[in-house]
N, C-alpha and C positions, 0 to 999 in steps of 0.2 A: 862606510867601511864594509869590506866583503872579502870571503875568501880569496878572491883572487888578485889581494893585496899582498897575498904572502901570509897571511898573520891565519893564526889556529884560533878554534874558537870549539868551547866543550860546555855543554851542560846537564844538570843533573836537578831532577826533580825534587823539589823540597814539601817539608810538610807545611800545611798551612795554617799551626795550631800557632797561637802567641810564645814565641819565644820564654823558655822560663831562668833565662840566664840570668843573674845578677853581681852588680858590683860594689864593692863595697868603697866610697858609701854608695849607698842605694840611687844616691839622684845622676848617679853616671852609669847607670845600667843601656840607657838609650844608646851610649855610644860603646860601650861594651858587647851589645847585638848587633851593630852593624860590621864586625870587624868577622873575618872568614867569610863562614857561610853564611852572610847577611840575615839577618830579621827584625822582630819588632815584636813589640806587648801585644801586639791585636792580631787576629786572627786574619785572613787575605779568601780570598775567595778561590784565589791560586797565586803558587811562587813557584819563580824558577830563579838556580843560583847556574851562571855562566862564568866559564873561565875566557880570558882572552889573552891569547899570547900573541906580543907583536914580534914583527920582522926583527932581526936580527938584533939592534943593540936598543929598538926599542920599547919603550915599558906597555906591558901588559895588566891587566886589572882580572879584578871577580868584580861579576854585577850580580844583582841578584834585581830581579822582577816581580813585584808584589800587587794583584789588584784587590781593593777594596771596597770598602762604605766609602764615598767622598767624607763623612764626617772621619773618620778612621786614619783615612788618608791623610788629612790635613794635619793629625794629632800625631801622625807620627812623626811628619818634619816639626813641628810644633815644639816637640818633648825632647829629638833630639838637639834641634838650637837651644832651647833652656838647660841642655844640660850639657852643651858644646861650649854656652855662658859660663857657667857655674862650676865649672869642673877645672883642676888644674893635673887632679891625680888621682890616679887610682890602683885597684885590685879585683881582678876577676879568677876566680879560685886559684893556681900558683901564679898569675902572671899580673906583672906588675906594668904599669904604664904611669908616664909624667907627661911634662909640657904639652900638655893639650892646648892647644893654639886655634883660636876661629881663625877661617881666612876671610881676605874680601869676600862680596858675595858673587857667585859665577855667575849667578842671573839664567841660570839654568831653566827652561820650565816653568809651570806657576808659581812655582818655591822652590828655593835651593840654600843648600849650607853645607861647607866645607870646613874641612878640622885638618890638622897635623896634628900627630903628637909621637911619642917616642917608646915603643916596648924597653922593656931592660929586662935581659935574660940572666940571668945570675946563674953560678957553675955550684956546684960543691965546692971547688978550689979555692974559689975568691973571683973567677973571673967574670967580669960582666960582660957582655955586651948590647948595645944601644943599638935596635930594629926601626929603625922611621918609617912611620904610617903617612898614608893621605885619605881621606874617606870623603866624597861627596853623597850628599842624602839630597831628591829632589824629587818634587810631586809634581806629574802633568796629569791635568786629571784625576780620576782616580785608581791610577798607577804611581806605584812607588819604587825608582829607582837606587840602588844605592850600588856602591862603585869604591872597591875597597885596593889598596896597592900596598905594598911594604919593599923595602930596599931590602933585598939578599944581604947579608953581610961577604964583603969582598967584590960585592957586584962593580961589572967596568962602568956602570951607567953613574956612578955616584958624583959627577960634575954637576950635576941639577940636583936640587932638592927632589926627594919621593914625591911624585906626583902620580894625577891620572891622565890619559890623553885627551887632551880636548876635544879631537875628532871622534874619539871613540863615544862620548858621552855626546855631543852634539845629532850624530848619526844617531843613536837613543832615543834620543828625544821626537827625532824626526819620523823617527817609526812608529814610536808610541803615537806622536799625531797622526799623522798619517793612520794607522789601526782605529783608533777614536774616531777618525772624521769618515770612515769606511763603516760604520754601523750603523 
């Protein structure tokens, strides 16, 4: 995937101190850092968060780029699949999240793990509305990709469940090798 597919592509430097976000409970904090502006408990050596807007009616993501320790690495996909297991709900300070869902596994990489689950935005009025996530986390090397999407509410794309693009993350991958095997 490249510019000259039509599709935008924006990023912006992040810090590279351990995420100190937490969710309540505690052991779903992993997948409460990887939603926006991606992160993780451990420190990176360098992150960048990217935005990716596709061509016209199709879906767009944030990746975010994290290199590390390979022990580091590992732990990060590691902590989020145990808490991608173990989680069905949560709260990360106002926002509330449910149906946390593992997917198959994409096979992405050395390790990979995918989630659905569902925001609920609550009004003063009484009104809610239900934001569907999709989040894949995957380590090649030790690079940590993470790849985050939510359905607009109203969006025309809502005949498919939220997802991320397959081509988008597979080109990811391909560059991260390709970069690793160029050192």
């Amino acid at each position: 995937m490249d510019k000259s597919d039509g599709e935008k592509f924006g990023s912006i430097p992040m810090s590279t101190s351990p995420s100190e976000r937490r969710a309540q409970p505690v052991e779903c904090s992993p997948i409460a850092q990887t939603l926006g502006r991606s992160s993780s408990a451990y420190a990176a050596n360098a992150r960048i968060n990217r935005t990716y807007s596709g061509k016209g009616a199709r879906r767009g993501a944030v990746m975010t780029l994290a290199s590390h320790r390979i022990g580091d690495a590992k732990r990060v996909v590691q902590e989020f699949r145990k808490s991608a297991d173990s989680c069905t709900d949560f709260t990360e300070g106002r926002m509330s999240y449910e149906e946390v869902e593992v997917q198959p596994d994409p096979g992405y990489g050395d390790d990979s793990v995918s989630i659905r689950l569902v925001e609920v935005v609550s009004y003063p009025d009484g009104v809610k509305i239900r934001v569907p996530h999709a989040v894949v986390v995957l380590r090649e090397g030790t690079t940590v990709a993470m790849f985050h999407n939510f359905e607009r509410p109203n969006s025309s794309v809502r005949k498919k469940p939220t997802g991320i693009p397959d081509e988008l993350i597979k080109a990811q991958v391909e560059k991260i090798r390709h970069f690793d095997g160029a050192k």
